[in-house]
C-alpha positions, -999 to +999 in steps of 0.1 A: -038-276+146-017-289+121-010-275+087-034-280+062-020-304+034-015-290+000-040-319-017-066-302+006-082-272-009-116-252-001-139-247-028-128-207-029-090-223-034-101-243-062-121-214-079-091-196-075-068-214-089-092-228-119-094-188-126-056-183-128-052-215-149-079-199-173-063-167-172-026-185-180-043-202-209-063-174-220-033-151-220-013-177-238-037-183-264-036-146-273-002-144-274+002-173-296-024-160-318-008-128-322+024-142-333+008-168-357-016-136-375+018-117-377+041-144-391+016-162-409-005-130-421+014-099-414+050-106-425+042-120-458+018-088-462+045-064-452+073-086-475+048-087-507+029-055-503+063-029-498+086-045-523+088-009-537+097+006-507+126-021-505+138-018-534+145+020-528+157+014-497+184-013-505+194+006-540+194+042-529+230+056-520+224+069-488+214+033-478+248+024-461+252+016-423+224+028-407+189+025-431+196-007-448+199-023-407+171-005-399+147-013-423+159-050-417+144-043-381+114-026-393+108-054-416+105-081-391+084-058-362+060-039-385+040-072-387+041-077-350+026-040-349+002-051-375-010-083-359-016-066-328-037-041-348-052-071-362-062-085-329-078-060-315-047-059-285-041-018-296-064+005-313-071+041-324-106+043-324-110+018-356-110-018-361-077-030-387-097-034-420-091-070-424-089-081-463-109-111-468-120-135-496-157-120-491-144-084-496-126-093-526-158-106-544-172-072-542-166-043-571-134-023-559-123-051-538-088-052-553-085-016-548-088-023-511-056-047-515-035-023-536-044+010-511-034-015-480+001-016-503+006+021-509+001+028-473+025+000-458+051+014-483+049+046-470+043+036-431+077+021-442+096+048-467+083+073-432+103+050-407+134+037-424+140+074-440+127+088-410+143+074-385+175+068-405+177+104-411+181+111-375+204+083-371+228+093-397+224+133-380+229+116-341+256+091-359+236+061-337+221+029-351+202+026-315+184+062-319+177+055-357+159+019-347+141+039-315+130+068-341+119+044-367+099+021-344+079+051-330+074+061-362+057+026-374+041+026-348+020+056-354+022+047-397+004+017-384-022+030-365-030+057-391-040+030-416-075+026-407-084+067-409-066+063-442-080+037-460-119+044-461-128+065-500-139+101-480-122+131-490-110+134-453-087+103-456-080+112-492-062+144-476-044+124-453-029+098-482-019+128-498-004+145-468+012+111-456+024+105-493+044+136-493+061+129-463+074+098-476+082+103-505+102+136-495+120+116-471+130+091-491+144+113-515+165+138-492+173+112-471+181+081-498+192+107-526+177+080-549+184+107-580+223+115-571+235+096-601+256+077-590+265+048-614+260+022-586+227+024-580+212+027-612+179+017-605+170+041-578+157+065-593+132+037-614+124+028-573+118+056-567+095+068-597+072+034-588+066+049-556+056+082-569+033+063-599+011+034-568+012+068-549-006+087-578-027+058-589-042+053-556-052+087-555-070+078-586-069+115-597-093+106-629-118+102-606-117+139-593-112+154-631-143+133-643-168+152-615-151+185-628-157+178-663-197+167-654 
């Protein structure tokens, strides 16, 4: 019997291949979504939202060959993390609490945009400081970058325990607050006085103020006072 010619298919061949087309296209479409939610959306976010963070990190003395590269590389993959927080492709147990025109409408919206900022600041001040702590102790760019990716990693996933108004995830923003804020200052040395970088320390006392603010300690003195 001769061999069947390739323009001659079953209807289980042409199932078959419609399904792997599908999948193709479907696996495409996510991918390409991803990466449009994470440039378009997610890098813009990270750029805008952690300018405070940045400016520490490029003005703090201790910023020299190892956490001004890898914050560079943080920079560009923390959205990627984002976006696929975004799109539902990893998850901890909560959604990514999108920011949308609707939410902004309500009372306390804006607070929702400014806590998003505080807490990519510090998923970032935790990973560059972090991770560039233990590349300047193993004196390796490629361990600092490893570190520091791990480490946005989990910053990232963290985000949606952190940001609801309960006391638990009030805790955590303080707990994750300290962390960052320590490591940026034994790590960038922001108050060394050195002449050269000047406005480190004003960096850094930013951080400490949006990290204060969105703590929005008023709020816990006024229930003591009633």
């Amino acid at each position: 019997m001769s061999p069947r010619s390739d323009w001659l298919q079953t209807n289980d061949d042409q199932r078959l291949a419609a399904e792997s087309t599908a999948a193709t296209d479907s696996l495409t479409e996510a991918v390409g979504r991803w990466l449009w939610v994470s440039g378009y959306q997610g890098l813009a976010q990270v750029f805008l939202l952690s300018a405070p963070v940045l400016w520490l990190v490029f003005r703090s003395p201790q910023s020299g060959t190892v956490v001004k590269p890898l914050a560079l590389v943080l920079v560009v993959s923390t959205p990627l993390v984002v976006g696929a927080f975004r799109q539902g492709h990893l998850s901890t147990g909560r959604s990514w609490p999108a920011i949308t025109s609707d939410r902004l409408s309500f009372a306390g919206g804006y607070w929702s945009v400014f806590r998003r900022g505080v807490l990519l600041n510090h998923v970032l001040g935790v990973a560059v400081f972090g991770g560039g702590g233990v590349g300047l102790f193993a004196g390796s760019l490629g361990v600092a970058v490893a570190v520091g990716l791990l480490l946005v990693g989990g910053g990232v996933a963290l985000v949606p325990w952190l940001t609801p108004e309960t006391p638990r995830a009030t805790v955590g923003r303080v707990g994750y607050a300290l962390a960052a804020l320590s490591l940026a200052f034994v790590v960038g040395g922001p108050l060394s006085g050195n002449p050269r970088f000047r406005t480190a320390p004003a960096a850094f006392a930013l951080l400490v103020f949006v990290s204060v603010v969105d703590l929005r300690p008023w709020r816990v003195l006024g229930a003591v006072r009633r």
